[in-house]
TIMI-594083 format. One record per residue (C-alpha): residue number from 0; x, y, z. Coordinates in pm, 1 decimal, always signed. Layout:
N
NODE	NUM	X	Y	Z
...
***
This chain:
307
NODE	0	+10930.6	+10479.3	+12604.8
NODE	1	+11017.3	+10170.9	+12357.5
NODE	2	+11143.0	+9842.1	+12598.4
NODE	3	+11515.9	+9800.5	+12502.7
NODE	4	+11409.0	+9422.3	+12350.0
NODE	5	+11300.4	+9592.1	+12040.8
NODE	6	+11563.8	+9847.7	+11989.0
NODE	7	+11958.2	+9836.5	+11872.0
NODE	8	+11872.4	+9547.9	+11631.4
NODE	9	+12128.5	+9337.5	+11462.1
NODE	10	+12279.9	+9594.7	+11156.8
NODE	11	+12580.4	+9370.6	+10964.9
NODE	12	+12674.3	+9307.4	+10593.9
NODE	13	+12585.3	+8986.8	+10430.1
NODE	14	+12880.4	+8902.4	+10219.3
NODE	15	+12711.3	+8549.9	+10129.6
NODE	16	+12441.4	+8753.1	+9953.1
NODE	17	+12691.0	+8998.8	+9804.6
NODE	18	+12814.8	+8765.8	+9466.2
NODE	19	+12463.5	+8690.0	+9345.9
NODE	20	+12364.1	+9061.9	+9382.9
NODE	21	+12617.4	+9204.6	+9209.8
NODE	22	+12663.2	+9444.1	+9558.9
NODE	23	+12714.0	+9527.2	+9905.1
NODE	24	+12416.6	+9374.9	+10103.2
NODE	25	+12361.2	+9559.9	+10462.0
NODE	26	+12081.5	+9412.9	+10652.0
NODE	27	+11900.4	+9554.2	+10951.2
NODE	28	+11718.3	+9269.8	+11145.2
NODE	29	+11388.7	+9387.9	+11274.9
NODE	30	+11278.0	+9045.1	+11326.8
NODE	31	+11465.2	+8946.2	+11664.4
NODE	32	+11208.5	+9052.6	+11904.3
NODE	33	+10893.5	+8918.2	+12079.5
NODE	34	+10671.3	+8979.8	+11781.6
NODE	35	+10897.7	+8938.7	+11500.6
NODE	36	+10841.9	+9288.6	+11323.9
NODE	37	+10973.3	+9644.1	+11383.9
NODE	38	+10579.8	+9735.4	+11447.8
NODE	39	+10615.9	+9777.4	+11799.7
NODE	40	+10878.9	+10057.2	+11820.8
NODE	41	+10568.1	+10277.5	+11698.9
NODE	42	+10309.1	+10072.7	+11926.6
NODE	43	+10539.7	+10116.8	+12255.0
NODE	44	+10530.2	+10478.7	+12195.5
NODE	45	+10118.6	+10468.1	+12176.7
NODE	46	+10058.1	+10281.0	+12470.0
NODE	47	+10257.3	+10463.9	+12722.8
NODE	48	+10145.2	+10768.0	+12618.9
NODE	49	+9754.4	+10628.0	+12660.9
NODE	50	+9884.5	+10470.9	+13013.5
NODE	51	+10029.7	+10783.2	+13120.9
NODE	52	+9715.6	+10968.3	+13021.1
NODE	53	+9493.3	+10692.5	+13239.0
NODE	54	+9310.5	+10526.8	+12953.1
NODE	55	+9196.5	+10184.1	+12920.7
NODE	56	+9177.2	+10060.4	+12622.9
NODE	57	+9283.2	+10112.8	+12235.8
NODE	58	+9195.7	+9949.3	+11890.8
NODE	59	+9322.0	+9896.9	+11570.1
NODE	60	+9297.0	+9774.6	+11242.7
NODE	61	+9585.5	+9515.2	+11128.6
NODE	62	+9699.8	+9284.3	+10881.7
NODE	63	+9877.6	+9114.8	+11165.5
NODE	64	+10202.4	+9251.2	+11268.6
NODE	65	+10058.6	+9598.0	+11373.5
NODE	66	+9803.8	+9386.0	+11575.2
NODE	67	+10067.3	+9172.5	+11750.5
NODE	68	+10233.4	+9495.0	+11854.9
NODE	69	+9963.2	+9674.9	+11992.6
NODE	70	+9867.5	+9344.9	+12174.2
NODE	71	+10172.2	+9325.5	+12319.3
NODE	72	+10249.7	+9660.1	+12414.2
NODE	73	+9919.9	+9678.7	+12568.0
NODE	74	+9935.3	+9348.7	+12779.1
NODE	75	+10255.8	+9483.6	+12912.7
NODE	76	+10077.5	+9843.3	+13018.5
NODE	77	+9693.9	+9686.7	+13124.0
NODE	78	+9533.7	+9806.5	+12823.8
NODE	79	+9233.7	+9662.3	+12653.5
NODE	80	+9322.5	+9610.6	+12316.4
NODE	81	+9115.1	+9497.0	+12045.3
NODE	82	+9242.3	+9413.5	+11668.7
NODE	83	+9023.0	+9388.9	+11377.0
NODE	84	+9168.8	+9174.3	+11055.7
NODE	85	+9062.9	+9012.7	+10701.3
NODE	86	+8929.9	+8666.4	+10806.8
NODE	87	+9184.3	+8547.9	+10517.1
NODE	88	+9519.7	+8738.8	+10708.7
NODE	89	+9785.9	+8475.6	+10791.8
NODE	90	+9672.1	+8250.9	+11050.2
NODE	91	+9991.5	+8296.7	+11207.3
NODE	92	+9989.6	+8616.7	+11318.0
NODE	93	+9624.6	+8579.3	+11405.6
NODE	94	+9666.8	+8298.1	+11653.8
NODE	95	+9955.7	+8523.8	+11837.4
NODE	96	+9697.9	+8816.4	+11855.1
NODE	97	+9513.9	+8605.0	+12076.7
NODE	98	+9782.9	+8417.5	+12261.6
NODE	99	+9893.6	+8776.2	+12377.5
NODE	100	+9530.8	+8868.0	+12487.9
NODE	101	+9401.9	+9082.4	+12283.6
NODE	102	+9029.3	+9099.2	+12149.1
NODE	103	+9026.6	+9009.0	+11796.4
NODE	104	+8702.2	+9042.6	+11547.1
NODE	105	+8777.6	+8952.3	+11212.4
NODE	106	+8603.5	+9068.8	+10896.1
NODE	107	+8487.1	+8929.7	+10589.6
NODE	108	+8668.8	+9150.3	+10383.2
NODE	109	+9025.5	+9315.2	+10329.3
NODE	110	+9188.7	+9536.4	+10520.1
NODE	111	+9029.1	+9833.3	+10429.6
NODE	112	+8694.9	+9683.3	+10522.7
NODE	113	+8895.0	+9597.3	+10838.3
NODE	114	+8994.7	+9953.0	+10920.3
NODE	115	+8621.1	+10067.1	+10871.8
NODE	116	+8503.0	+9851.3	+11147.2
NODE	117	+8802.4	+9957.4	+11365.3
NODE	118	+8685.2	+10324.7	+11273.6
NODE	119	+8362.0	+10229.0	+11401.8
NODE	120	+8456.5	+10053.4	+11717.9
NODE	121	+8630.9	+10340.3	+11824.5
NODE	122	+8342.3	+10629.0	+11795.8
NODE	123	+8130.6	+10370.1	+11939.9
NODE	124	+8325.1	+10298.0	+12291.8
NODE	125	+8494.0	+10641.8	+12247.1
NODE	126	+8854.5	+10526.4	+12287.4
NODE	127	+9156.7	+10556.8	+12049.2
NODE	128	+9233.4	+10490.2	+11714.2
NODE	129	+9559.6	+10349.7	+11634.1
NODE	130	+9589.9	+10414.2	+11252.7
NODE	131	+9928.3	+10286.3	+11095.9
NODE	132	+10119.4	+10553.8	+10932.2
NODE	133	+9872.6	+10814.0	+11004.4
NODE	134	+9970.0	+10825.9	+11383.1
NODE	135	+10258.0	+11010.7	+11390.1
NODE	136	+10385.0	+10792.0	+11662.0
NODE	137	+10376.9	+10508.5	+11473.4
NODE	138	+10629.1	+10728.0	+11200.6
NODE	139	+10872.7	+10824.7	+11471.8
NODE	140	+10872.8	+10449.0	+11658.0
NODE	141	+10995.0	+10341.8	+11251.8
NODE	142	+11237.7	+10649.1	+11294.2
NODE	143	+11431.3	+10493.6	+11574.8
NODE	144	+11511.6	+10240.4	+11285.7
NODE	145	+11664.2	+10533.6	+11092.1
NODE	146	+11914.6	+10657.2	+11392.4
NODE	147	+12031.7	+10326.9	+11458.4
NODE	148	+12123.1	+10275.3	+11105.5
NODE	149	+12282.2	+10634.9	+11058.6
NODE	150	+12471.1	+10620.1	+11403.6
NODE	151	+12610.7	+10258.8	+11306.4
NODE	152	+12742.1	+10264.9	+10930.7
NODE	153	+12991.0	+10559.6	+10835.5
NODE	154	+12805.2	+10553.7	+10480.3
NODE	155	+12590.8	+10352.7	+10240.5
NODE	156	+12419.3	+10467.3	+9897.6
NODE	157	+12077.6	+10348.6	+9926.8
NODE	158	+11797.1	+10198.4	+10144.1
NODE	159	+11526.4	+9996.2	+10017.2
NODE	160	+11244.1	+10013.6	+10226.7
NODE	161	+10916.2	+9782.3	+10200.5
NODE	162	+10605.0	+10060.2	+10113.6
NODE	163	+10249.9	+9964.0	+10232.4
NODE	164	+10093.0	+10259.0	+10468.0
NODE	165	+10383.7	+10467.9	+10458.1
NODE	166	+10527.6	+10432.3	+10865.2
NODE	167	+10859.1	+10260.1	+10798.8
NODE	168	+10907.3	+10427.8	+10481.3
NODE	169	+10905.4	+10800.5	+10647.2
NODE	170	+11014.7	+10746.0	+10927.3
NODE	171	+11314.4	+10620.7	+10804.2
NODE	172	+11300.6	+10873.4	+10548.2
NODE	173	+11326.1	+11183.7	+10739.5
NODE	174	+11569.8	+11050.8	+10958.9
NODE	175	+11830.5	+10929.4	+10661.6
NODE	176	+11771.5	+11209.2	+10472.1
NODE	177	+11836.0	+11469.7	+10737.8
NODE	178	+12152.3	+11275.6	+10869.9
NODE	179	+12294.7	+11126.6	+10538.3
NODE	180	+12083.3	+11342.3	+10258.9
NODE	181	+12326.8	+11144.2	+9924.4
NODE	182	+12164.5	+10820.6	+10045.1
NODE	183	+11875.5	+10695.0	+9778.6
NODE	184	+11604.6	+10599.6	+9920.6
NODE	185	+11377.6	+10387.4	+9765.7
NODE	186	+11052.0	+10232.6	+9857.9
NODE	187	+10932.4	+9900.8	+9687.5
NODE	188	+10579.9	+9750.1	+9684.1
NODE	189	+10456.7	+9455.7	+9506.1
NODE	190	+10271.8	+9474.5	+9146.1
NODE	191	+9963.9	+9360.4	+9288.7
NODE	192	+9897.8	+9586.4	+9565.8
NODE	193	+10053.0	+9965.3	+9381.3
NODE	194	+9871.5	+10208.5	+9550.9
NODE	195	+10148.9	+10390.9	+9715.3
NODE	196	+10388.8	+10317.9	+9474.5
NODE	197	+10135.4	+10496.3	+9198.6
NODE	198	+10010.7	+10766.5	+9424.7
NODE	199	+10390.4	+10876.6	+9480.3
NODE	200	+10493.2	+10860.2	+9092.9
NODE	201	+10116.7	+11081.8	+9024.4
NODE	202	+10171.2	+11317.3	+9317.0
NODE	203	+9792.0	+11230.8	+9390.7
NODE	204	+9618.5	+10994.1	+9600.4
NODE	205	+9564.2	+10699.3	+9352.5
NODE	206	+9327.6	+10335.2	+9480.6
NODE	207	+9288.4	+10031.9	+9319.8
NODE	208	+9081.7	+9769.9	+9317.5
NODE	209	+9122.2	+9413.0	+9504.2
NODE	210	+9500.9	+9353.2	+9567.1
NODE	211	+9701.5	+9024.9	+9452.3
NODE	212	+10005.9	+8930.3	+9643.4
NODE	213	+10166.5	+8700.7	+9901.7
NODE	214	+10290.2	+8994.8	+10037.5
NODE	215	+9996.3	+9099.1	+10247.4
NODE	216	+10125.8	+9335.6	+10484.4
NODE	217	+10207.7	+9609.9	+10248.7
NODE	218	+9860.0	+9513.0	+10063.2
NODE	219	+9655.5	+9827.2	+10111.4
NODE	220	+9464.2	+9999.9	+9840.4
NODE	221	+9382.2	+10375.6	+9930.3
NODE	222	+9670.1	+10549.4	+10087.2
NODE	223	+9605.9	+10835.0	+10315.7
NODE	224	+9656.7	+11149.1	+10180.3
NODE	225	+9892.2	+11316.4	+10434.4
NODE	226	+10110.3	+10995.9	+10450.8
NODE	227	+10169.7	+11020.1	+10069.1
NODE	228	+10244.3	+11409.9	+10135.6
NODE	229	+10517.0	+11291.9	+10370.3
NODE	230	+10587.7	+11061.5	+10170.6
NODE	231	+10677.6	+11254.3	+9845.9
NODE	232	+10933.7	+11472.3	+10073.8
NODE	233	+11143.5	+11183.7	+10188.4
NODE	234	+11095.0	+10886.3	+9889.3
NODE	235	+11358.4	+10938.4	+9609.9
NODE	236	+11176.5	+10639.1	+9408.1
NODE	237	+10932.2	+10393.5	+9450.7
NODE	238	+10938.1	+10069.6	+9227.8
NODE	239	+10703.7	+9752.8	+9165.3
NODE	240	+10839.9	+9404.4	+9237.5
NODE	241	+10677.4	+9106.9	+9072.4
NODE	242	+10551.9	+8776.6	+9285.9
NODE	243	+10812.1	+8550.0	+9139.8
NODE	244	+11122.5	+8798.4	+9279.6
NODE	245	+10914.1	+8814.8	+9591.4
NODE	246	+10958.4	+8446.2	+9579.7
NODE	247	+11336.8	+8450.9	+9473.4
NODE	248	+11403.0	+8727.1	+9706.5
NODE	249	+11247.1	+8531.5	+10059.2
NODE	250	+11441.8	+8214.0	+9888.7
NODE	251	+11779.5	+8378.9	+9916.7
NODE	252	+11793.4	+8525.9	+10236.6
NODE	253	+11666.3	+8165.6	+10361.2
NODE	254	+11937.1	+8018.2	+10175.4
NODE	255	+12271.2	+8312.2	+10193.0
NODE	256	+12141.3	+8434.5	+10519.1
NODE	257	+11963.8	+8179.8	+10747.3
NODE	258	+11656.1	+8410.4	+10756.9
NODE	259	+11285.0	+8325.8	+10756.4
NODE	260	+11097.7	+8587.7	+10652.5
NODE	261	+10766.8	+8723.7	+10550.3
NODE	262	+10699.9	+8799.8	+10192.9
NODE	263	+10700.8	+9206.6	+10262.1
NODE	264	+11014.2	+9190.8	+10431.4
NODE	265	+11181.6	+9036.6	+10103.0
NODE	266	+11107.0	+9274.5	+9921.0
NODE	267	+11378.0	+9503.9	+9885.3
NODE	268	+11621.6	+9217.2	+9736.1
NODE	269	+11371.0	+9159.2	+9506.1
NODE	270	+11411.0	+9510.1	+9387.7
NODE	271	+11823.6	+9410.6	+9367.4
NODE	272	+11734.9	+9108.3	+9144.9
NODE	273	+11504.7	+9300.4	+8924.1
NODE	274	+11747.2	+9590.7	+8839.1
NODE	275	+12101.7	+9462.5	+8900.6
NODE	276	+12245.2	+9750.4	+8655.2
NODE	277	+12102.4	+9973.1	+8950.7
NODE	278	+12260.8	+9847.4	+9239.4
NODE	279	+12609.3	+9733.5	+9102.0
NODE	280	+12853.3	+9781.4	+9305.0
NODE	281	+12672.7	+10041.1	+9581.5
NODE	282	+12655.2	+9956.1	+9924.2
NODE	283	+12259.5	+9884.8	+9962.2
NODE	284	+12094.4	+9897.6	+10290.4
NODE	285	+11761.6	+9656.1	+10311.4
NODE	286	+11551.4	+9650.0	+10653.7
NODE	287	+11410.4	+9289.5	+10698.4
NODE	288	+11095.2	+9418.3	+10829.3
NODE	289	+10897.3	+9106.9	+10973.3
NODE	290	+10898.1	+8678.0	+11003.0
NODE	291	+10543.2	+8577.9	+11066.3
NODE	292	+10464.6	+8315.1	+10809.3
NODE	293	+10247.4	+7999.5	+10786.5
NODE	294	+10537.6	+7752.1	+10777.1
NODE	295	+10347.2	+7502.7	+10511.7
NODE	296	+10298.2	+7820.1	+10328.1
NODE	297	+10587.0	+7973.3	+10341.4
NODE	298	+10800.9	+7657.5	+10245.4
NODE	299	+10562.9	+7641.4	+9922.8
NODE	300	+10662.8	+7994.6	+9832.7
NODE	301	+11019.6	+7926.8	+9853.5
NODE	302	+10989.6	+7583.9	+9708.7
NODE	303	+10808.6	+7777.7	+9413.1
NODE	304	+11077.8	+8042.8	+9331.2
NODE	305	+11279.1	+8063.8	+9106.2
NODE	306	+11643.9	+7942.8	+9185.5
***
C-alpha cells in the first residue's frame, strides 16, 4: 500500500561523524521523499484503506509533518483532507499543507488544543480520525522503517529513536526487538516537552504543563495511555536531551553529514554527545526522522550551538 518513493531509504555509516562521537554512526535517511519525514509510510497505509472502503474524506491533528503526509497521501487517492495545527507550528510545513491541497484550520493553542478540534471535526462530519500513534496503522507504516533496517545491517547495538506520540518509537520497536532482541533501544525526547519520556520511567500516564523546545514535533504533553503500554514493551530507555545538544546535534550532521534537519530529527546525536561513556565504541543506529525547517530559523539554531 505505501508508494515505493517513501520506502528503502538511504541506510549507510557516517564515518565523518564517527571521531567526534567517540562511535559508529549508522544513519537511516527518512528525509528523501516528497514530504521530507517518514510520516507518510503510516499515512499511505490510512488512505488506501479509506479509498478502498469508498470514503471521502479524513482529518487530523498535526504539528506539521503528520499533516503533510496525510495531505499528500490523500491528494494522490481523492480524499478530502483537512489538518488542524498550533497557529505558532513552523510556517514551513504549514505553507506545504496547503500547497498540497489540503484544508487547514489552525488554532490558537498547542497541539493538544489542536487535536481537540480535530476530535470535534470528526464527530461533527462523521468521517475518520487519524490520531498519530494511536492508529495502529500509523505504528506499522513506522515499522516498515524497522525491516529495512534489520534486513540491511548484519548487527548494530542500539537505536536511538526521537519519542513524541510514540509511532516511530514502536513501531520500530517491535520490529527490532523481535528480529535483533540484544539491540538497545532507546527513545530520546527533549527536557522541555518529557511527557513520554516520564510516563515510561513511572509506568503511568504522566502530563505536563506548556512545553519549551525547538523541537516541536515530539512536543506533546499527555501521552495516550495504550501508546505508553506499547511503549513500555519495546523501549529499553528513554532519556532527556537539553536545547543546546539539540542545537549541537542539528549543527553536526549539517556540518559531518551535509544534512538539514529538523530539531526532532537531531535528537538522537544529541543523546551521543550527552553520554559519550554510553555509546563508546558501539555501533549506534539514529533515524533522521524529518527536514522541514524555517531556513532563517533554522540557520539561527545552528549558528547558536555550541561548536
Amino acid at each position: 500500500m505505501i508508494d515505493p518513493v517513501f520506502l528503502d531509504t538511504p541506510l549507510y555509516r557516517c564515518e565523518a561523524l564517527e571521531p567526534v562521537l567517540g562511535c559508529t554512526v549508522s544513519i537511516k535517511l527518512e528525509t528523501a521523499n516528497p514530504i521530507r519525514s517518514f510520516k507518510a509510510r503510516g499515512t499511505e497505509l490510512v488512505a488506501s484503506q479509506l479509498a478502498a472502503r469508498g470514503e471521502k474524506a479524513v482529518v487530523c491533528a498535526s504539528a506539521g509533518n503528520l499533516g503533510q503526509a496525510l495531505a499528500w497521501s490523500g491528494r494522490e487517492r481523492g480524499l478530502d483532507v483537512t489538518v488542524v495545527a498550533s497557529r505558532h507550528a513552523t510556517a514551513t510545513k504549514l505553507d506545504r499543507i496547503r500547497a498540497l491541497g489540503a484544508r487547514l484550520e489552525l488554532v490558537d493553542g498547542d497541539h493538544e488544543l489542536a487535536r481537540e478540534r480535530a476530535a470535534a471535526i470528526a464527530e461533527h462530519e462523521g468521517i475518520r480520525l487519524v490520531e498519530d500513534s494511536l492508529d495502529v496503522e500509523t505504528c506499522e507504516g513506522a515499522a516498515t522503517i524497522g525491516m529495512e533496517l534489520v534486513e540491511t545491517l548484519p548487527s548494530f547495538d542500539a537505536v536511538l529513536i526521537a519519542l513524541g506520540g510514540g509511532a516511530l518509537a514502536t513501531g520500530v520497536g517491535h520490529v527490532v526487538k523481535s528480529c535483533a532482541p540484544g539491540t538497545e533501544m532507546i527513545c530520546v525526547q527533549p527536557q522541555g516537552a518529557p511527557a513520554m519520556t516520564r510516563s515510561w520511567h513511572q509506568r503511568r500516564v504522566v502530563t505536563t504543563g506548556p512545553t519549551n523546545t525547538i523541537a516541536d514535533g515530539v512536543a506533546g504533553r499527555h501521552p495516550i495511555p495504550a501508546v505508553l503500554d506499547d511503549l513500555i514493551l519495546v523501549a529499553d530507555d528513554a532519556v532527556l536531551v537539553d536545547e543546546a545538544s539539540i542545537m549541537a546535534g542539528m549543527r553536526m550532521l549539517f556540518k559531518h553529514a551535509g544534512l538539514v534537519v529538523e530539531p526532532s530529527a537531531a535528537l538522537g546525536i544529541a543523546a551521543i554527545l550527552e553520554d559519550r561513556d554510553r555509546f563508546a565504541g558501539r555501533h549506534v543506529v539514529t533515524i533522521v526522522c524529518g527536514s522541514n525547517v524555517d531556513t532563517d530559523t533554522y540557520r539561527g539554531w545552528v549558528d547558536a550551538a555550541p561548536v
